[in-house]
C-alpha positions as CSV (number, residue, x, y, z in Angstrom):
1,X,161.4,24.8,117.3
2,X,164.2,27.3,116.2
3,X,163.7,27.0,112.6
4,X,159.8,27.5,113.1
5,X,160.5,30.7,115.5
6,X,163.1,31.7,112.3
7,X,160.7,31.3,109.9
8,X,157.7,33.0,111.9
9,X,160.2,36.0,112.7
10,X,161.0,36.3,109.3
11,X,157.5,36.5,107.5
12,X,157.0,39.0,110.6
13,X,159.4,41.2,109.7
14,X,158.9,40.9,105.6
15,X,154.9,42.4,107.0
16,X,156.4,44.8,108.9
17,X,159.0,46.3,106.3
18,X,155.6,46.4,104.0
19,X,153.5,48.2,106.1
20,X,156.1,50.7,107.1
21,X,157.3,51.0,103.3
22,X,153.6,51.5,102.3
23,X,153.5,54.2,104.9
24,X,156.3,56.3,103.7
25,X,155.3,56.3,100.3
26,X,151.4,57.5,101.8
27,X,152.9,60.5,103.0
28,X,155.7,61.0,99.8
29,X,152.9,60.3,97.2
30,X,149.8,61.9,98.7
31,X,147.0,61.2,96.4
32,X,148.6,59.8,93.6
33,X,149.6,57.2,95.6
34,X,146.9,54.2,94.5
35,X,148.8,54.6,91.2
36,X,152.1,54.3,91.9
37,X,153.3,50.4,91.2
38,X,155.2,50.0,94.5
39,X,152.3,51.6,96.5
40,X,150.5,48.8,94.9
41,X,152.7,45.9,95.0
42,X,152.8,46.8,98.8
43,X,149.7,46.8,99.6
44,X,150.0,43.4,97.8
45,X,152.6,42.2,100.2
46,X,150.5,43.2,103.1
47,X,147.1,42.0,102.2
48,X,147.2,39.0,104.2
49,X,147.5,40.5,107.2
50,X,145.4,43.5,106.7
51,X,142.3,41.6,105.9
52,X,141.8,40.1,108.6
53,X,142.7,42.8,111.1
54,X,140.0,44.6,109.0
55,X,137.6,41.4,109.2
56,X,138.2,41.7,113.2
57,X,137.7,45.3,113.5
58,X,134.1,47.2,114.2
59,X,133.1,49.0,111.4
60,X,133.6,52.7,113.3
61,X,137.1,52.1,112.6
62,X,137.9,53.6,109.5
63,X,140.0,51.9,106.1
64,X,142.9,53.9,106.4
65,X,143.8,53.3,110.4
66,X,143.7,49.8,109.5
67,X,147.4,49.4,108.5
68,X,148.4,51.6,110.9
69,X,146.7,48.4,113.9
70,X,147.8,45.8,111.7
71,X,151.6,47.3,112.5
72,X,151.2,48.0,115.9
73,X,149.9,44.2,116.0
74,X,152.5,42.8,113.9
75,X,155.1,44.6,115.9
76,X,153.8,43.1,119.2
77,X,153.7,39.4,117.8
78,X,157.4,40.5,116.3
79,X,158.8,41.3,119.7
80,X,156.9,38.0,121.5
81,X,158.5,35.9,118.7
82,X,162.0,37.3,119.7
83,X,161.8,36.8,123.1
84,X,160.5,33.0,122.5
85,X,163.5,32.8,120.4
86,X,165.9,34.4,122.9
87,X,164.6,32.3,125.5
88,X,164.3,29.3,123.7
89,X,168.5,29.6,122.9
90,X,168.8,30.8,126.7
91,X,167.8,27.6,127.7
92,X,169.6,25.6,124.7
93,X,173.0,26.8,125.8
94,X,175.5,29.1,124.5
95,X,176.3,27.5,121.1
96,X,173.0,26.3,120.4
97,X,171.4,29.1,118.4
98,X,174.7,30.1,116.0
């Protein structure tokens, strides 16, 4: 169960480094950004989540706000990982989760 909270953690937090390096370079590249590479190969990393946050959302929400829920959701099911995992080596003992 710890290596499965490890690995879901991890994919979490690869997501979340995406989305938040694909916002930084939305507000350094403006409108050149669809053709910078690394815009692009982050928007690569963070497809799979986006999607279906976009499949899931009405269609009054609008493209761009998209990554912006997919974080905030991302971020939630981050910090619910981490407290599975800090409750799962709680209850292990003290040495368990090295």
């Amino acid at each position: 169960m710890l290596t499965f909270l490890n690995l879901a953690q991890l994919v979490l937090y690869i997501a979340l480094l995406a989305l938040l390096g694909q916002g930084v370079l939305y507000l350094l590249a403006g409108a050149k950004r669809q053709s910078n590479f690394f815009y692009q190969l982050l928007q690569v990393l963070s497809k799979p989540f986006t999607f279906p946050v976009r499949k899931l959302t009405p269609a009054q929400v609008a493209d761009r706000h998209v990554p912006i829920i997919t974080f905030c959701l991302l971020a939630l099911a981050y910090v619910v990982v981490t407290f599975e995992k800090i409750n799962l080596c709680v209850s292990m003992g003290p040495g368990a989760c090295r």
